[in-house]
PDB file of N, CA, C and O in Angstrom, chain B, residues numbered from 101:
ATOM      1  N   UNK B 101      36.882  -4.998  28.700  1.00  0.00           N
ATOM      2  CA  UNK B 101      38.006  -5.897  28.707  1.00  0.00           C
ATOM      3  C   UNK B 101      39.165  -5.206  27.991  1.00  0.00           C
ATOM      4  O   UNK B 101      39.103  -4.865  26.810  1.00  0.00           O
ATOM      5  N   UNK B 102      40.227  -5.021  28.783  1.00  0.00           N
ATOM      6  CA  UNK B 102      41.351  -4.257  27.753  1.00  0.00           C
ATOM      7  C   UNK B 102      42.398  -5.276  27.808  1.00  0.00           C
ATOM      8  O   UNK B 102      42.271  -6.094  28.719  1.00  0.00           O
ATOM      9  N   UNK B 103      43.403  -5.405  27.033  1.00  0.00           N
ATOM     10  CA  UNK B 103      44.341  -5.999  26.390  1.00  0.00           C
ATOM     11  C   UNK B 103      45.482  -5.590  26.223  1.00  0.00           C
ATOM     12  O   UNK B 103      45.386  -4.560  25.557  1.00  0.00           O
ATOM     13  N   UNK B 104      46.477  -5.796  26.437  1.00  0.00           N
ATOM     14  CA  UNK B 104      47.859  -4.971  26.088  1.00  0.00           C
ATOM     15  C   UNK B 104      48.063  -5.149  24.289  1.00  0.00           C
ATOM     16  O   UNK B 104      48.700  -4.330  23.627  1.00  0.00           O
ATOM     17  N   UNK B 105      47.358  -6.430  23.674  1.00  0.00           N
ATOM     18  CA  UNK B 105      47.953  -6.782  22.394  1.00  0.00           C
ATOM     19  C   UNK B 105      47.888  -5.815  21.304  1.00  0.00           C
ATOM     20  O   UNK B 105      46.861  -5.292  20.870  1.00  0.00           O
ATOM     21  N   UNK B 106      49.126  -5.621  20.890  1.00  0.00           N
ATOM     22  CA  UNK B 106      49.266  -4.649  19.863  1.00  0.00           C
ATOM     23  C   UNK B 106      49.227  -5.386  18.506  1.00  0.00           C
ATOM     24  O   UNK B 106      49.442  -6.570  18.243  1.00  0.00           O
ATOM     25  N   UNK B 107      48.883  -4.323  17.707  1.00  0.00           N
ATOM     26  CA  UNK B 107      48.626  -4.501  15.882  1.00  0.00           C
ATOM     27  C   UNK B 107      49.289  -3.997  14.965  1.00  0.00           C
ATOM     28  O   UNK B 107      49.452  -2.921  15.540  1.00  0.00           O
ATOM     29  N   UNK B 108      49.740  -3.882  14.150  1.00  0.00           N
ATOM     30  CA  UNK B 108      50.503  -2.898  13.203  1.00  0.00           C
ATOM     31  C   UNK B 108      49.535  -3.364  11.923  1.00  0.00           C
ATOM     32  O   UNK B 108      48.551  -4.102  11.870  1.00  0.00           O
ATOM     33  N   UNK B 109      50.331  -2.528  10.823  1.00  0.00           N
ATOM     34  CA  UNK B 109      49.981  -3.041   9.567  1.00  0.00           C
ATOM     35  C   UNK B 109      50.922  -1.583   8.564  1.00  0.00           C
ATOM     36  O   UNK B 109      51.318  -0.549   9.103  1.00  0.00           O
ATOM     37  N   UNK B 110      51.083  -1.920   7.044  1.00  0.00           N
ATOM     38  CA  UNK B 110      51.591  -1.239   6.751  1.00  0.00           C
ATOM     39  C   UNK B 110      51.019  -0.993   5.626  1.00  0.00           C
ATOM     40  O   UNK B 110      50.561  -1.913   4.949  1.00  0.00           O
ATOM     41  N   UNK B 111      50.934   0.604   5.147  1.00  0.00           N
ATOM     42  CA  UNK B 111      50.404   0.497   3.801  1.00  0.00           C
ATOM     43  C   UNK B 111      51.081   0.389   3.101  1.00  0.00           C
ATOM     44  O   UNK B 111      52.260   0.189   3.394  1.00  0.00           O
ATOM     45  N   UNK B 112      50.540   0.491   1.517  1.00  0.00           N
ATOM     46  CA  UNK B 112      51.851   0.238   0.394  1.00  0.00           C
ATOM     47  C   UNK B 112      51.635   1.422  -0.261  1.00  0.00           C
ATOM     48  O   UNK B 112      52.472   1.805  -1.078  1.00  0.00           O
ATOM     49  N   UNK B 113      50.850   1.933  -0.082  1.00  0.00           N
ATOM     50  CA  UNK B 113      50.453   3.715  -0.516  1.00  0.00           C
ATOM     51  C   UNK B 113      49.792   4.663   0.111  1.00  0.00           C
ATOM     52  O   UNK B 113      49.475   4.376   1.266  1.00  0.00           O
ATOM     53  N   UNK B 114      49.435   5.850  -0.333  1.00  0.00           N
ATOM     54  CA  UNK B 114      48.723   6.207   0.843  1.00  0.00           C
ATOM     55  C   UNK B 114      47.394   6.312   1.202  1.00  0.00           C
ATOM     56  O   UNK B 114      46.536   6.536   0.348  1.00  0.00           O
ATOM     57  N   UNK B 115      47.087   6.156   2.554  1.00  0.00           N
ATOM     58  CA  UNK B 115      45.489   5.577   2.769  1.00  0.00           C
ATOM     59  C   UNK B 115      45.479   5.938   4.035  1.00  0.00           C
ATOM     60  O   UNK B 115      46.259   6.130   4.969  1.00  0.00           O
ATOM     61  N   UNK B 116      43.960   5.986   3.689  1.00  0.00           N
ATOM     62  CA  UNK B 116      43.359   6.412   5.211  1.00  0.00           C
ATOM     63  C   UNK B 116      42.371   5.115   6.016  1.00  0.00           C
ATOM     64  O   UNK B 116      41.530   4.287   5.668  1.00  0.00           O
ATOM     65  N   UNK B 117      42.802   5.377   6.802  1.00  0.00           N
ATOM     66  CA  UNK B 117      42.710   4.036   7.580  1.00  0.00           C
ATOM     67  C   UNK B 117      41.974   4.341   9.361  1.00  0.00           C
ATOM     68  O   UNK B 117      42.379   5.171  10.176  1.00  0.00           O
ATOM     69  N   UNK B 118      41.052   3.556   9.492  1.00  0.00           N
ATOM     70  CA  UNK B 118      40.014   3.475  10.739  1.00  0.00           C
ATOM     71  C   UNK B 118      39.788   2.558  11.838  1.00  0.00           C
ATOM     72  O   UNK B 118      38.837   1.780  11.756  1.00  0.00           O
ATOM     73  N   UNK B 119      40.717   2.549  13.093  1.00  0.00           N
ATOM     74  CA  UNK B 119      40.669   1.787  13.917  1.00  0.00           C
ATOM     75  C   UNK B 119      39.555   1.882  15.022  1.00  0.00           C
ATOM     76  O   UNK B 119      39.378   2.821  15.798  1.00  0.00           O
ATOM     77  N   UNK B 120      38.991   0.956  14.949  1.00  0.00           N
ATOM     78  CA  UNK B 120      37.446   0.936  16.175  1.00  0.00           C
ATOM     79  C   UNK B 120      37.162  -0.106  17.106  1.00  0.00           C
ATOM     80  O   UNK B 120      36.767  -1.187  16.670  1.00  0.00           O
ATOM     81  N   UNK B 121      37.293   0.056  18.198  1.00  0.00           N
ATOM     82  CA  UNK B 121      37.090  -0.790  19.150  1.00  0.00           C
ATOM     83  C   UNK B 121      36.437  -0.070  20.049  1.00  0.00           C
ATOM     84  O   UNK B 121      36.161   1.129  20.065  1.00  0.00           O
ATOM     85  N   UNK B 122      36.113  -1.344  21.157  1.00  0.00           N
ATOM     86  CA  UNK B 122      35.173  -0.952  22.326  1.00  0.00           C
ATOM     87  C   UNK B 122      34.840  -2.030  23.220  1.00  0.00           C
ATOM     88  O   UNK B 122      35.220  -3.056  22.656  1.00  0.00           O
ATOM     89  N   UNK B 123      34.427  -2.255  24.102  1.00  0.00           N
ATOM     90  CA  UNK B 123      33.298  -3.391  24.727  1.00  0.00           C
ATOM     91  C   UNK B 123      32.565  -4.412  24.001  1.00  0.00           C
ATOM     92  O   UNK B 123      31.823  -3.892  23.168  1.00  0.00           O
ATOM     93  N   UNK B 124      32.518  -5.419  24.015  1.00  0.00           N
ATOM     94  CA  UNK B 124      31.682  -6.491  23.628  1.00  0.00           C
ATOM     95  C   UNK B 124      30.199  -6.093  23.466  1.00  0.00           C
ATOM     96  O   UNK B 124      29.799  -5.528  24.484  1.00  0.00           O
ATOM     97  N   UNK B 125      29.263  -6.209  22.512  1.00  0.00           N
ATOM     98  CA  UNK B 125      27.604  -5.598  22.529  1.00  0.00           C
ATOM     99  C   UNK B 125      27.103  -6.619  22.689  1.00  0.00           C
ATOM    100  O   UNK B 125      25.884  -6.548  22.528  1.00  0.00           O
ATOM    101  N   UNK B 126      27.520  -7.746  22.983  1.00  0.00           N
ATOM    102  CA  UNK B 126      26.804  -8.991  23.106  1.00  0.00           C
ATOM    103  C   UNK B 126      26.190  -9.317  21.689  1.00  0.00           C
ATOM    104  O   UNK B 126      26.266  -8.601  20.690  1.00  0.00           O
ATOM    105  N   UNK B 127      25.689 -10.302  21.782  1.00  0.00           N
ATOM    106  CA  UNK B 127      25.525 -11.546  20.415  1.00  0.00           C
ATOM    107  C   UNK B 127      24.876 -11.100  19.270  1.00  0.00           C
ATOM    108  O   UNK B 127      23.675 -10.832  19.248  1.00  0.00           O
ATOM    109  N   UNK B 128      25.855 -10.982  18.025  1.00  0.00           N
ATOM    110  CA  UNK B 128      25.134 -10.041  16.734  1.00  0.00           C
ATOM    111  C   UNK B 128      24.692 -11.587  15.931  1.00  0.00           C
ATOM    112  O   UNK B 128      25.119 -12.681  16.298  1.00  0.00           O
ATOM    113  N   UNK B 129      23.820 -11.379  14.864  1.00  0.00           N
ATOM    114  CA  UNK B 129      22.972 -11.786  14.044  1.00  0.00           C
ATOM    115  C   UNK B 129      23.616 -11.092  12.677  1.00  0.00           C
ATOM    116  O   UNK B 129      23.976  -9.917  12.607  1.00  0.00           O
ATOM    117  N   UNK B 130      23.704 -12.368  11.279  1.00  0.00           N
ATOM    118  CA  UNK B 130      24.098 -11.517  10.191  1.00  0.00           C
ATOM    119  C   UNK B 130      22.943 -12.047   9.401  1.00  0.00           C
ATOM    120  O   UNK B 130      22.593 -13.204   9.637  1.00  0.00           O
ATOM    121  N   UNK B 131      22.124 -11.157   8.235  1.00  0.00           N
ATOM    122  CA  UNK B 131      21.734 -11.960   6.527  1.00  0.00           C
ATOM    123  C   UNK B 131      21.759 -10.980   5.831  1.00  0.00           C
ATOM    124  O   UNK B 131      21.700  -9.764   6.015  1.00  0.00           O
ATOM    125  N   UNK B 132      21.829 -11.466   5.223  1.00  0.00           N
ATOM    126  CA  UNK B 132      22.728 -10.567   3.682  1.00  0.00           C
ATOM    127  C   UNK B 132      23.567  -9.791   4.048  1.00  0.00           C
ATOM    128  O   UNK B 132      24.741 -10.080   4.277  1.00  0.00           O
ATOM    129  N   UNK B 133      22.855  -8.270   4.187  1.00  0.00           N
ATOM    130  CA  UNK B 133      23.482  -6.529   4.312  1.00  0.00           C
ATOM    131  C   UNK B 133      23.148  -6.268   5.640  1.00  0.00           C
ATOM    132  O   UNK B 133      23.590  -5.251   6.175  1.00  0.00           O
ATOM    133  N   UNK B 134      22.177  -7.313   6.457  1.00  0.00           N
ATOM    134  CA  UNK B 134      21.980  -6.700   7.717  1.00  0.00           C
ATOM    135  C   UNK B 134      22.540  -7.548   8.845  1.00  0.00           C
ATOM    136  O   UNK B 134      22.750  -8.761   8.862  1.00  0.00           O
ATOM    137  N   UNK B 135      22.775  -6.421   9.996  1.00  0.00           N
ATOM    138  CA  UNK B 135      23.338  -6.963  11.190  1.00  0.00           C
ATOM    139  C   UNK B 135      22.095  -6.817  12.370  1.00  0.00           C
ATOM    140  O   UNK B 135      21.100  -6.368  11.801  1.00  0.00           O
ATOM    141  N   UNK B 136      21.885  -7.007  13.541  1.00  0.00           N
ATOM    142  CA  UNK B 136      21.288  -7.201  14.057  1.00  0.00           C
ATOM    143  C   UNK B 136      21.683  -7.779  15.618  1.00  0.00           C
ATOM    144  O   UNK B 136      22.575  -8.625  15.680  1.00  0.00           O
ATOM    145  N   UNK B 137      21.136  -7.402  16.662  1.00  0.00           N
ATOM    146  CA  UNK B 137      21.524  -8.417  17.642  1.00  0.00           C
ATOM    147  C   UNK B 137      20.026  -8.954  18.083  1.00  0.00           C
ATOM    148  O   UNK B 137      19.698  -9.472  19.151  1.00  0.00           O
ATOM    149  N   UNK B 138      19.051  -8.603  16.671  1.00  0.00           N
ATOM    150  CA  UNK B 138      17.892  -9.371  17.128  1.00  0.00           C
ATOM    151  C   UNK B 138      17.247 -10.012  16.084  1.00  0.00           C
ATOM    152  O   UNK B 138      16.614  -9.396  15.227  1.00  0.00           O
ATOM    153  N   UNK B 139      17.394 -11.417  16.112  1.00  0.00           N
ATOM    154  CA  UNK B 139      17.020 -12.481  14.759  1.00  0.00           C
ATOM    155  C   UNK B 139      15.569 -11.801  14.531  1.00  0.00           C
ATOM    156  O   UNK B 139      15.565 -11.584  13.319  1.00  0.00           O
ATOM    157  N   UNK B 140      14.145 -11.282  15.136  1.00  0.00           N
ATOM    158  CA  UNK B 140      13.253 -10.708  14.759  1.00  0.00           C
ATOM    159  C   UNK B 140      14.186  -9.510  14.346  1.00  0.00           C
ATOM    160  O   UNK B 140      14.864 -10.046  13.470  1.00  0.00           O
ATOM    161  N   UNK B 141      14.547  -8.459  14.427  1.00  0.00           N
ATOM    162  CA  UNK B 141      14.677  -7.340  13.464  1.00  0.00           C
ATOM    163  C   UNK B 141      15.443  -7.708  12.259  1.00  0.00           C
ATOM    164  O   UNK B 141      15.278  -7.088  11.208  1.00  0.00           O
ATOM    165  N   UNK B 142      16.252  -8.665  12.361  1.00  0.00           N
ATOM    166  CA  UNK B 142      16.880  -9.359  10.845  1.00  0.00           C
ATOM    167  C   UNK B 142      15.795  -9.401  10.204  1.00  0.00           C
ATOM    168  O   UNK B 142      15.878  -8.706   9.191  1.00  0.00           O
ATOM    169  N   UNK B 143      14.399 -10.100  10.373  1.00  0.00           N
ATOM    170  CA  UNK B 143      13.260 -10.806   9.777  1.00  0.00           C
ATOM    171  C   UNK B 143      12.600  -9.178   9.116  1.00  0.00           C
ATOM    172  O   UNK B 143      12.288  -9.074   7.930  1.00  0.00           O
ATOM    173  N   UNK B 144      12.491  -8.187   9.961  1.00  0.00           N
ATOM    174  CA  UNK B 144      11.111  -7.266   9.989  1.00  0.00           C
ATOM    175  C   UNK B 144      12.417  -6.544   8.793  1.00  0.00           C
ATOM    176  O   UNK B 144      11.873  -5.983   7.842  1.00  0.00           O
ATOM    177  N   UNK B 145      13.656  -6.516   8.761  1.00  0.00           N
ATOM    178  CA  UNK B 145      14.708  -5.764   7.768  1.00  0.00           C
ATOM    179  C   UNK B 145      14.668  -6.440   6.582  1.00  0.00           C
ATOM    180  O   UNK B 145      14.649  -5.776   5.546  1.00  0.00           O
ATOM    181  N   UNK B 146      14.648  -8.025   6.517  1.00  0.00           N
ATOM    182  CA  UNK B 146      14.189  -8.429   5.072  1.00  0.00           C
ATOM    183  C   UNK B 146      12.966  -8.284   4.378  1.00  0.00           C
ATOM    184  O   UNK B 146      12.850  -7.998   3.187  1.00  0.00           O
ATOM    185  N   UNK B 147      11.726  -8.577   5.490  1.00  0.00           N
ATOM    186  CA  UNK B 147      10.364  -7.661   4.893  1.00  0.00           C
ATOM    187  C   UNK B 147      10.520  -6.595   4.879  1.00  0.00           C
ATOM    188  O   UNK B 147       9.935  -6.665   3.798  1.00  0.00           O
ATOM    189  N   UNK B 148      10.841  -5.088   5.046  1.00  0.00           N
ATOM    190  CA  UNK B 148      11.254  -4.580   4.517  1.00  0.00           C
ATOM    191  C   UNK B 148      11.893  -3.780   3.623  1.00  0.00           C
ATOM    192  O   UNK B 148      11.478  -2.743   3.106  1.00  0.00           O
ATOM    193  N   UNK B 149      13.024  -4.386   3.464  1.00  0.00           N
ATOM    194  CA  UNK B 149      13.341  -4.331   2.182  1.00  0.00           C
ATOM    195  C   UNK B 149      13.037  -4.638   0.759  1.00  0.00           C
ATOM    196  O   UNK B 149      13.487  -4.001  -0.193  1.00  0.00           O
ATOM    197  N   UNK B 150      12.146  -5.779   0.676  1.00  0.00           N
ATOM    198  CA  UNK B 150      11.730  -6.434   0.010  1.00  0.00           C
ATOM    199  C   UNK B 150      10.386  -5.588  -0.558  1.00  0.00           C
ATOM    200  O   UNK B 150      10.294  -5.379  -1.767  1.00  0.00           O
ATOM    201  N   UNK B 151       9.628  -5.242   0.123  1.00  0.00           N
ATOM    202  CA  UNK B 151       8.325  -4.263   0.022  1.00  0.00           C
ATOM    203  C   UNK B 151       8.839  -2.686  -0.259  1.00  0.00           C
ATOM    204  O   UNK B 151       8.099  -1.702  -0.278  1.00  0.00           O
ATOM    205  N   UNK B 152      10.015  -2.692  -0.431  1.00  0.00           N
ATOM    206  CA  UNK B 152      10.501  -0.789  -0.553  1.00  0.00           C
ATOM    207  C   UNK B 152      10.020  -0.504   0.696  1.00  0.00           C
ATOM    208  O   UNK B 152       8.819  -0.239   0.665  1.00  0.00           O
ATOM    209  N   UNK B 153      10.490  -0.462   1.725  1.00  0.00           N
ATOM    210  CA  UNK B 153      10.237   0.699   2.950  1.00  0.00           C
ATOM    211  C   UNK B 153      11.479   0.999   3.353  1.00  0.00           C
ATOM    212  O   UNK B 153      11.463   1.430   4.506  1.00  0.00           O
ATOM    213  N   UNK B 154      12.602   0.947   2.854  1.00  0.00           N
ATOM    214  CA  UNK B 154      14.218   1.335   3.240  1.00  0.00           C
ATOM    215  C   UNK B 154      14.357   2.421   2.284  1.00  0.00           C
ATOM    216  O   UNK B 154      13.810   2.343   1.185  1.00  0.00           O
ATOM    217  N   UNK B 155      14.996   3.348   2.599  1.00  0.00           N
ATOM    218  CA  UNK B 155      15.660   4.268   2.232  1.00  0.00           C
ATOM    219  C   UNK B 155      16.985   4.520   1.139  1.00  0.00           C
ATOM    220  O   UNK B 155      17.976   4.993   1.696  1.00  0.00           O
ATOM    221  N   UNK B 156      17.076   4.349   0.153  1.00  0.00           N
ATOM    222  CA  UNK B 156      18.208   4.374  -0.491  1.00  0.00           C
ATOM    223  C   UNK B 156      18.741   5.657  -0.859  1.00  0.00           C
ATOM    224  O   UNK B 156      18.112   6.708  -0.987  1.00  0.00           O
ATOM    225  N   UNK B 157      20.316   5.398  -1.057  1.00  0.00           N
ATOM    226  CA  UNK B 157      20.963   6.777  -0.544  1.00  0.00           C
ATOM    227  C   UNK B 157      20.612   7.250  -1.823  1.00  0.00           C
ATOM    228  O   UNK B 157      20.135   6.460  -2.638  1.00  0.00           O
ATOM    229  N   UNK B 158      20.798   8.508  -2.124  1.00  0.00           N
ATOM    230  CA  UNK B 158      19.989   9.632  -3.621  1.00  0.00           C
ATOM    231  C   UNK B 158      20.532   9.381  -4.395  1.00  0.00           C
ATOM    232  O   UNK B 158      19.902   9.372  -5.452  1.00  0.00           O
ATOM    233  N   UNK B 159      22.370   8.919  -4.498  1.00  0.00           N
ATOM    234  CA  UNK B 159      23.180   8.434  -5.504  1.00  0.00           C
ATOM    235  C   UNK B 159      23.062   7.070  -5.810  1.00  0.00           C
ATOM    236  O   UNK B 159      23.838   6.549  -6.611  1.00  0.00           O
ATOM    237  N   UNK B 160      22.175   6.445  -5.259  1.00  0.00           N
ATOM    238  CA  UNK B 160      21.956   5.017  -5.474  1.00  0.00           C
ATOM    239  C   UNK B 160      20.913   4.409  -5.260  1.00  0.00           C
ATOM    240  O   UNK B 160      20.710   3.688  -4.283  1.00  0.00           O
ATOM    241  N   UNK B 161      19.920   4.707  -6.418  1.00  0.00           N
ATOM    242  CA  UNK B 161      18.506   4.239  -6.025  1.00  0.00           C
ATOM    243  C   UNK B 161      17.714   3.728  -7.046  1.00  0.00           C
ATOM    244  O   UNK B 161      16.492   3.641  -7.172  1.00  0.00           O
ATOM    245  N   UNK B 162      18.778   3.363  -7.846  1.00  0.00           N
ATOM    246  CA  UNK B 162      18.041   3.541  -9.783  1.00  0.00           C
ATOM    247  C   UNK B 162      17.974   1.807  -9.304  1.00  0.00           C
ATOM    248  O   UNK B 162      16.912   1.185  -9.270  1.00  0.00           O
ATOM    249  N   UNK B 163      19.140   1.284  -9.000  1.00  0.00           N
ATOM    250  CA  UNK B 163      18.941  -0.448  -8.895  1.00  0.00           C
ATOM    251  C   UNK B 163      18.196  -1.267  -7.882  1.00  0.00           C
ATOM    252  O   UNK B 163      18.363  -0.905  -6.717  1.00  0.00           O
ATOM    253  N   UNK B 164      17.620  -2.019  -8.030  1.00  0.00           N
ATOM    254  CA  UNK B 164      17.506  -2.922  -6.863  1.00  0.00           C
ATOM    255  C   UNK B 164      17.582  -4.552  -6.855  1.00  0.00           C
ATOM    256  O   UNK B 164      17.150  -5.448  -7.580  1.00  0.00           O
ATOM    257  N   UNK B 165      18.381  -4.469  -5.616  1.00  0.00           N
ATOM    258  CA  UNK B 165      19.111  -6.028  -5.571  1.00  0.00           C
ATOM    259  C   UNK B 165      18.200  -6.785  -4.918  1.00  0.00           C
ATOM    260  O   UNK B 165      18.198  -6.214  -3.827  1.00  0.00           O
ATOM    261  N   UNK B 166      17.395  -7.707  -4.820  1.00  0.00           N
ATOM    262  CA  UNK B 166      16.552  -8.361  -4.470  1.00  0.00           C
ATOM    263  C   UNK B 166      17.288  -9.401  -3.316  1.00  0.00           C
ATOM    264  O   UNK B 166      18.467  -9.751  -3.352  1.00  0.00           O
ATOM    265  N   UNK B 167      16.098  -9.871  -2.102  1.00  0.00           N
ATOM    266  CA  UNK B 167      17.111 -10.694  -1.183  1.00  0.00           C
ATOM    267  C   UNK B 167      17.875 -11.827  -2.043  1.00  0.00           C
ATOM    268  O   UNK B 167      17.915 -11.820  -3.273  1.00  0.00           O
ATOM    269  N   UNK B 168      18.431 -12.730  -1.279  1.00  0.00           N
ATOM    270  CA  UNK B 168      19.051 -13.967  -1.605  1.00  0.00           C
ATOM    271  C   UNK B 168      17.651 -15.075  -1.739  1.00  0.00           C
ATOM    272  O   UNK B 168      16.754 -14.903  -0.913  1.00  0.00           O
ATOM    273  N   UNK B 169      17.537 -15.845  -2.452  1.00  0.00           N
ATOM    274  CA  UNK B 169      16.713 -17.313  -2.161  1.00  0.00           C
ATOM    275  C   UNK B 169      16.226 -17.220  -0.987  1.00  0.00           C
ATOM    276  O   UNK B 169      16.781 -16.632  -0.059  1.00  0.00           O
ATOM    277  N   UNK B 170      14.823 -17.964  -0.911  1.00  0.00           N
ATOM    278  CA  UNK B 170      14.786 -18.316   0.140  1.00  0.00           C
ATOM    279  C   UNK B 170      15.477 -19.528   1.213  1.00  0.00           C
ATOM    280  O   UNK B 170      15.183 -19.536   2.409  1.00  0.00           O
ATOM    281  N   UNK B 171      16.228 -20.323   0.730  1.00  0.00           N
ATOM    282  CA  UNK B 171      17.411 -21.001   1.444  1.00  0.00           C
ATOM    283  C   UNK B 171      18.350 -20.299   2.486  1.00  0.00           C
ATOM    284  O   UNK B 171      18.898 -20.842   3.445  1.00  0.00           O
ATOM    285  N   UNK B 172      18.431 -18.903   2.084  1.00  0.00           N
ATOM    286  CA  UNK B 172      19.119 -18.264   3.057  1.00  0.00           C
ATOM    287  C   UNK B 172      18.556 -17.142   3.770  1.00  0.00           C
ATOM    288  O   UNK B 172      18.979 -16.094   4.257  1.00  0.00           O
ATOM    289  N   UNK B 173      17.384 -17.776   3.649  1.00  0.00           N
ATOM    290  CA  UNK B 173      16.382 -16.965   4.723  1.00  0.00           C
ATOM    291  C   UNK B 173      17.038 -16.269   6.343  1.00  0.00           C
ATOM    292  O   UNK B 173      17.961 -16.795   6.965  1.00  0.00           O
ATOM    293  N   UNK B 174      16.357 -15.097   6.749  1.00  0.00           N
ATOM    294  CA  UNK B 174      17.293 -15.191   8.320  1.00  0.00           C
ATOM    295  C   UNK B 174      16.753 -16.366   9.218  1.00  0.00           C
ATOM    296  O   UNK B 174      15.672 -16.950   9.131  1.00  0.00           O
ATOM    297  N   UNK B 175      17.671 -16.539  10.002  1.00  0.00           N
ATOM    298  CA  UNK B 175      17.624 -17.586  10.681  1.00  0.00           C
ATOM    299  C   UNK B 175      15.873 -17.523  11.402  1.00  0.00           C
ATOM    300  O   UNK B 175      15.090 -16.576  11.475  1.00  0.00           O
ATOM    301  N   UNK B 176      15.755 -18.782  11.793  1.00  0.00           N
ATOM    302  CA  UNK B 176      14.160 -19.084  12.541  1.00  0.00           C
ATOM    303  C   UNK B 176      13.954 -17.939  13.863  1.00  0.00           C
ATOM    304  O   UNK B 176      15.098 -17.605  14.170  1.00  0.00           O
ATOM    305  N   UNK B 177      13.195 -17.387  14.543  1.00  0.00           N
ATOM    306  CA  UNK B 177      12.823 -16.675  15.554  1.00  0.00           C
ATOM    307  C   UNK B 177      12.787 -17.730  16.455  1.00  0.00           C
ATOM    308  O   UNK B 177      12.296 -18.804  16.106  1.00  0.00           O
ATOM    309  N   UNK B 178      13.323 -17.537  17.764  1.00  0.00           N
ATOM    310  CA  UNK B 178      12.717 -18.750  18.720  1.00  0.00           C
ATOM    311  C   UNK B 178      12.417 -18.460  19.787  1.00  0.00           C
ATOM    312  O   UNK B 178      11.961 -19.310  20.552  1.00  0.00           O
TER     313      UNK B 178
END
């Protein structure tokens, strides 16, 4: 789908800046840090994480942030 609509923006100093577009990927999924366009891989990314099987980058591995409550569980599988 292309568009004629244009964007601007201006900085106030200097910066580097990243414009990305493309095609529609069809229907994404969010919880917490993860995206997904599949409510099961949201699920198998919070087990996961939760058990240490993710990868943390070498400069950042001393902490760990635990999910949210379970209230904001990922959404149900259906």
């Amino acid at each position: 789908m292309l568009t004629s609509d244009a964007s601007s923006f201006q900085a106030v100093e200097p910066t580097t800046a990243m414009v990305l577009g493309g095609e529609p990927i069809g229907e994404r999924f969010l919880f917490w840090n993860f995206v997904s366009s599949s409510r099961k891989r949201l699920t198998e990314a919070a087990e996961d994480w939760q058990a240490g099987r993710m990868k943390l980058p070498e400069a950042d591995h001393d902490e760990f942030i635990p999910l949210p409550s379970t209230d904001t569980s990922p959404p149900p599988i259906s």
